[in-house]
N, C-alpha and C positions, 0 to 999 in steps of 0.2 A: 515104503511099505506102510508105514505109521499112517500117513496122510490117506491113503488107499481105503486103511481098515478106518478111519474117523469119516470119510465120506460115505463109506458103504453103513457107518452105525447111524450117520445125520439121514440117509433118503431109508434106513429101515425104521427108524424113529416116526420121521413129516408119513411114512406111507403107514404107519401105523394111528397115527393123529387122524389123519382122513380117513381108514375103515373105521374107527369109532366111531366118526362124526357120521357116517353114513349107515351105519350099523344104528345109531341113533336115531338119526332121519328116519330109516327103515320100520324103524319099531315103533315109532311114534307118526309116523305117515298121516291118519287119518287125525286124530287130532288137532297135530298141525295145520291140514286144508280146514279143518274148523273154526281153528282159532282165526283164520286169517281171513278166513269168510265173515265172519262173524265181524271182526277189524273192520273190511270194506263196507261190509254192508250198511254199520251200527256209524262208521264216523269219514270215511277216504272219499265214497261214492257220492258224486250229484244228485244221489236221490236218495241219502243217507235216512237213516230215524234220527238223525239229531238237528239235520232238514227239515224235515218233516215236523218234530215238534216246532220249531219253528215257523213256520207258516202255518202251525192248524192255531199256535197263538195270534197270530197274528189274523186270520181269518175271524177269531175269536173279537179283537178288538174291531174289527172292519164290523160288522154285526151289529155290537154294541153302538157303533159310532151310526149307522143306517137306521137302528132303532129310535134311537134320539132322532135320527133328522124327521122320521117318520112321525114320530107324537110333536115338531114342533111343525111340522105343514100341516097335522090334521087340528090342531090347535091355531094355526094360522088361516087357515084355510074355515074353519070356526066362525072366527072374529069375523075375517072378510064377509060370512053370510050375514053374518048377523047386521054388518054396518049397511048393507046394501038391502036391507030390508027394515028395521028398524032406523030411522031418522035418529032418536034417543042416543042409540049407539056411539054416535060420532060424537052428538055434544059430551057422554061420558068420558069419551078416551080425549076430547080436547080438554077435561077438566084433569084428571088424572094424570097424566101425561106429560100434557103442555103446560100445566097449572092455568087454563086460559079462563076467564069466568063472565059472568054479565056483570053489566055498568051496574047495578046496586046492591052486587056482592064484595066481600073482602076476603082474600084469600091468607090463612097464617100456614107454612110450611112446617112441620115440626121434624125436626133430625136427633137419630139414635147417635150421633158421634157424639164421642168424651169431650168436654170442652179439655183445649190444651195447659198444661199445666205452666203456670208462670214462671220466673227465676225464685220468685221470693219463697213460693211454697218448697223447693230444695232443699 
């Protein structure tokens, strides 16, 4: 009989545990689909907003990176006019460039590097 009344007080107990829980659920219903909307939509879903900042960054550096190519072809694209109309052009950028010079000139190179530091100055 002992064994009887502790099983009938364990399944009034577990069925008492479960109307809470749903009694809970119940009450809180709509919140709940919000938050969970909210969950999918903000970070679970293929097409999440945490996606999305992702790729409008990223769009963002693609941009930049097309800007740049853009100012060096119309700057390239510049130079090419100018050498294919000016003659001058070319011997500039063979001086410049190539350091190439005529036979009764001398060319001195001069460089911003540090000279290196020896053992002794240490």
């Amino acid at each position: 009989m002992c064994a009887a009344y502790t099983l009938l007080y364990i399944m009034t107990m577990t069925t008492r545990r479960i109307s809470i829980i749903f009694n809970f659920l119940g009450h809180y219903k709509y919140l709940i689909v919000v938050v969970l909307g909210c969950i999918m939509v903000g970070f679970v879903d293929d097409n999440s907003m945490l996606r999305r900042l992702q790729l409008q960054m990223q769009i963002a550096d693609l941009q930049e990176e097309i800007e740049k190519y853009r100012s060096m072809n119309d700057a390239d694209t510049k130079q090419l006019r100018d050498l294919q109309r000016d003659p001058r052009a070319v011997e500039k950028i063979a001086r410049e460039r190539y350091f190439m010079k005529a036979d009764d000139e001398d060319i001195f190179v001069l460089s911003d590097d540090l000279s290196p530091e020896t053992e002794t100055e240490k």
